[in-house]
C-alpha positions as CSV (number, residue, x, y, z in Angstrom):
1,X,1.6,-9.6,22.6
2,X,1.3,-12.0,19.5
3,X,3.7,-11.0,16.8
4,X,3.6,-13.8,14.3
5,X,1.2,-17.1,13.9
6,X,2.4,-20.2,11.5
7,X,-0.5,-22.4,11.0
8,X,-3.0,-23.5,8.5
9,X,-6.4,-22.0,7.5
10,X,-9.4,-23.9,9.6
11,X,-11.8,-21.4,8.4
12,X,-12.8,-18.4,5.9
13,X,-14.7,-15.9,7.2
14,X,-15.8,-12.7,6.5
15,X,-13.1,-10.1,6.5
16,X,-11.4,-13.2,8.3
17,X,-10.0,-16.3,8.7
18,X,-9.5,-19.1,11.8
19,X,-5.6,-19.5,11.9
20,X,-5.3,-23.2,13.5
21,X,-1.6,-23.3,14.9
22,X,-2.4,-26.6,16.3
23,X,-5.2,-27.0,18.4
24,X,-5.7,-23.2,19.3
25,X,-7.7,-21.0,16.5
26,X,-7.0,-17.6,16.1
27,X,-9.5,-15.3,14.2
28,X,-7.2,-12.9,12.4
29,X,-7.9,-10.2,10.1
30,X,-5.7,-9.6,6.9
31,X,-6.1,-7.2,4.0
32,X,-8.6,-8.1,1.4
33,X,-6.2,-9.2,-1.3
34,X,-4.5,-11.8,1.0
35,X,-7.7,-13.1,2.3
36,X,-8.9,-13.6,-1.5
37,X,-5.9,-15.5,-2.1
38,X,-6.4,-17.8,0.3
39,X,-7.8,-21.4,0.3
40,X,-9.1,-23.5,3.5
41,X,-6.3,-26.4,4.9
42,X,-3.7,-24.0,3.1
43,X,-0.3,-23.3,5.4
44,X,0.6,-19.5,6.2
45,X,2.6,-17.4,7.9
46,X,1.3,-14.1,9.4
47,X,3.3,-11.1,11.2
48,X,0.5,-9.8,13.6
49,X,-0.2,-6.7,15.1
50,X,-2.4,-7.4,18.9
51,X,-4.8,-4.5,19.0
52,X,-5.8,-5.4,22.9
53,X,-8.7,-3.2,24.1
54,X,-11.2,-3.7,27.0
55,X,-13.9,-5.1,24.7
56,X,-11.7,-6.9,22.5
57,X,-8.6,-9.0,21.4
58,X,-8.1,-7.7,17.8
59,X,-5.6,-9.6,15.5
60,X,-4.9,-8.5,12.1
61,X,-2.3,-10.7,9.8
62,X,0.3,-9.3,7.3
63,X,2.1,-11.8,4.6
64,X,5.4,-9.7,5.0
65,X,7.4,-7.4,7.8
66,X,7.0,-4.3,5.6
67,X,3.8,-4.6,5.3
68,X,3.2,-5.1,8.8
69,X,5.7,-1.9,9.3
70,X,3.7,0.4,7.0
71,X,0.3,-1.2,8.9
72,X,1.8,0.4,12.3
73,X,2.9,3.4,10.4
74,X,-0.8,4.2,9.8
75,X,-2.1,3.9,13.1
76,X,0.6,6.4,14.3
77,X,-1.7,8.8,12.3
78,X,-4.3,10.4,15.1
79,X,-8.2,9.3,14.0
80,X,-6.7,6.1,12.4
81,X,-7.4,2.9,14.0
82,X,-7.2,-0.7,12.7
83,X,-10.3,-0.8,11.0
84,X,-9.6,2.0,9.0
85,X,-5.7,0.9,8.8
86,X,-6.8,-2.7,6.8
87,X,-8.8,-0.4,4.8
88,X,-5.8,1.6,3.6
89,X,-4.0,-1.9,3.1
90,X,-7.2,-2.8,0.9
91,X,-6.0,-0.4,-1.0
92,X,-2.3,0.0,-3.7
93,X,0.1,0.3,-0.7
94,X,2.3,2.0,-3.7
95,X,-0.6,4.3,-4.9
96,X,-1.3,5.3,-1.4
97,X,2.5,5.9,-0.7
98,X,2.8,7.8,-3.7
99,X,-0.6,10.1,-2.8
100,X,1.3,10.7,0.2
101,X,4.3,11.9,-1.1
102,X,2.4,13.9,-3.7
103,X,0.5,15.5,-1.1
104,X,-3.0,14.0,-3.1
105,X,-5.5,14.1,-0.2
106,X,-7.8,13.6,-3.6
107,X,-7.2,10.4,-3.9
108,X,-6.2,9.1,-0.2
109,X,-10.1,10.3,0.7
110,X,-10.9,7.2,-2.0
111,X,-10.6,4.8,1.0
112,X,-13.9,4.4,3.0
113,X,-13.5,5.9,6.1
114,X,-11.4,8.4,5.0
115,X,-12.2,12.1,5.0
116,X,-10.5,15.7,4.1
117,X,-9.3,16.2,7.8
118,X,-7.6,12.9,7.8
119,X,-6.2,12.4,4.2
120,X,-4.4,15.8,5.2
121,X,-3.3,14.6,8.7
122,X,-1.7,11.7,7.0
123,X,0.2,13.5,3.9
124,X,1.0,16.3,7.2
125,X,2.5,13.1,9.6
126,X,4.1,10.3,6.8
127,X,5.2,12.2,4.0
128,X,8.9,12.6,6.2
129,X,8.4,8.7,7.2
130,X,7.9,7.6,3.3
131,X,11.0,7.3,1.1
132,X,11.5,7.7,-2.5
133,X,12.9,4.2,-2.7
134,X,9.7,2.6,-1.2
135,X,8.2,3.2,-4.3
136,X,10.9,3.6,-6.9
137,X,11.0,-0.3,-7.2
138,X,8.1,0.3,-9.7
139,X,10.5,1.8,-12.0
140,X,13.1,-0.5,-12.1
141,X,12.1,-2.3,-15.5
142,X,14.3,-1.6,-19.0
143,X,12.0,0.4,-21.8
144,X,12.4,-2.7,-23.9
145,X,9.6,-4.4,-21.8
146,X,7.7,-1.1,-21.8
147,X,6.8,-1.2,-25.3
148,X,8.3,1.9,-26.2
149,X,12.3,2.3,-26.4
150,X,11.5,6.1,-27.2
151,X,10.8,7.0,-24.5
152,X,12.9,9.7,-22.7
153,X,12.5,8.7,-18.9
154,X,11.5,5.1,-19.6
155,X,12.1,3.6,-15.9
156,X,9.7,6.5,-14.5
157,X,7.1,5.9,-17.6
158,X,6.9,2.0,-16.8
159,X,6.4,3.0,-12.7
160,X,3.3,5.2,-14.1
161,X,1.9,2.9,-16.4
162,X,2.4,0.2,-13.3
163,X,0.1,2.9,-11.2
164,X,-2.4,2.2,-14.0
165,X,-2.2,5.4,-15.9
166,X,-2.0,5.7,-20.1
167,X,1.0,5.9,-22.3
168,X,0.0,8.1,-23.9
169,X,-1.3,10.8,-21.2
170,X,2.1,10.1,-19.3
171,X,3.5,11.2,-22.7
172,X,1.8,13.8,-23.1
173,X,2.1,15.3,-19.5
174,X,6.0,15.1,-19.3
175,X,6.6,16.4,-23.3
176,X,6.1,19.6,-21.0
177,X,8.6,18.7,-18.5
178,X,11.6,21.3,-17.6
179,X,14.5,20.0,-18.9
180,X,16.8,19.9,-15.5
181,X,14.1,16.8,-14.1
182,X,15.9,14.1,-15.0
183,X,15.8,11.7,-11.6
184,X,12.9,8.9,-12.1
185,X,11.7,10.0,-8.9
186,X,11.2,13.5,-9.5
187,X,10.1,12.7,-13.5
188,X,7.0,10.3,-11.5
189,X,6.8,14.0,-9.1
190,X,6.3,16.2,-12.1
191,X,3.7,13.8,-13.5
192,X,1.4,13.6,-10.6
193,X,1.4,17.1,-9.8
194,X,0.5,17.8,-13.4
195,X,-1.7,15.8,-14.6
């Protein structure tokens, strides 16, 4: 079983790339955003996960552990395989993690390959395997570099803006809030279950 590869890129493929770790070649799959960031004769280091079948000798690359980790996580999930795994890593790991906790099949069916039945069978199997702190990094940022020092909850406001939503609607959304939330994780809760 191959568990990491240090070499340099021979070759760009299509969802791909020829890992030379001196004179062997291994094609290897990584997510999208690492293969884009990539350049031919560059040196890398990938932790792999072997998907070894009858037909087939599967690699698939990951620039970190965690990633890697949360990679393995998802094909724990029955109907997931690899295929559909790299396409949840395609994907904002955070934004998916966060759908997860939030229970938004909505937007974990976004990923191709994903339907109803198994957006729910995920939120059903990793919600209990996802923690609050994998995420809560997002919100670790003072007010003063989110723009706004008003703001009542600023750690949780600059995590939602992070996610890519507005000021203003994140605002607007927890001016409605019950007074007792007061933890950034439960204030970034609140938000996406009502809004």
């Amino acid at each position: 079983m191959i568990a990491y590869l240090k070499g340099t890129v021979l070759k760009k493929i299509e969802k791909g790339i020829i890992l030379d770790t001196g004179n062997v070649g291994y094609l290897v799959h990584p997510p999208a955003a690492l293969l884009d960031s990539l350049k031919e004769t560059q040196s890398i280091e990938l932790f792999i996960h072997s998907n070894i079948r009858e037909d087939a000798f599967d690699l698939y690359g990951f620039a970190n552990y965690n990633d890697l980790t949360f990679f393995k996580t998802l094909l724990s999930v029955s109907g997931i395989g690899p295929k559909t795994g790299l396409e949840i890593m395609n994907s904002d790991i955070q934004k998916i993690k966060l759908a997860i906790l939030n229970e938004d099949h909505g937007y974990i069916k976004k990923v191709p390959g994903i339907g109803e039945k198994t957006a729910k069978r995920m939120i059903l199997e990793l919600k209990s395997k996802i923690e609050m702190e994998d995420i809560s990094g997002l919100g670790n940022l003072s007010s003063s570099k989110s723009g706004s020092s008003s703001d009542p909850h600023p750690d949780a406001m600059e995590a939602l803006l992070r996610l890519g939503y507005q000021r203003q609607q994140v605002s607007k959304t927890l001016r409605g809030m019950p007074t007792e939330i007061i933890e950034a994780e439960e204030v970034i809760t609140y938000f996406l279950k009502n809004n």
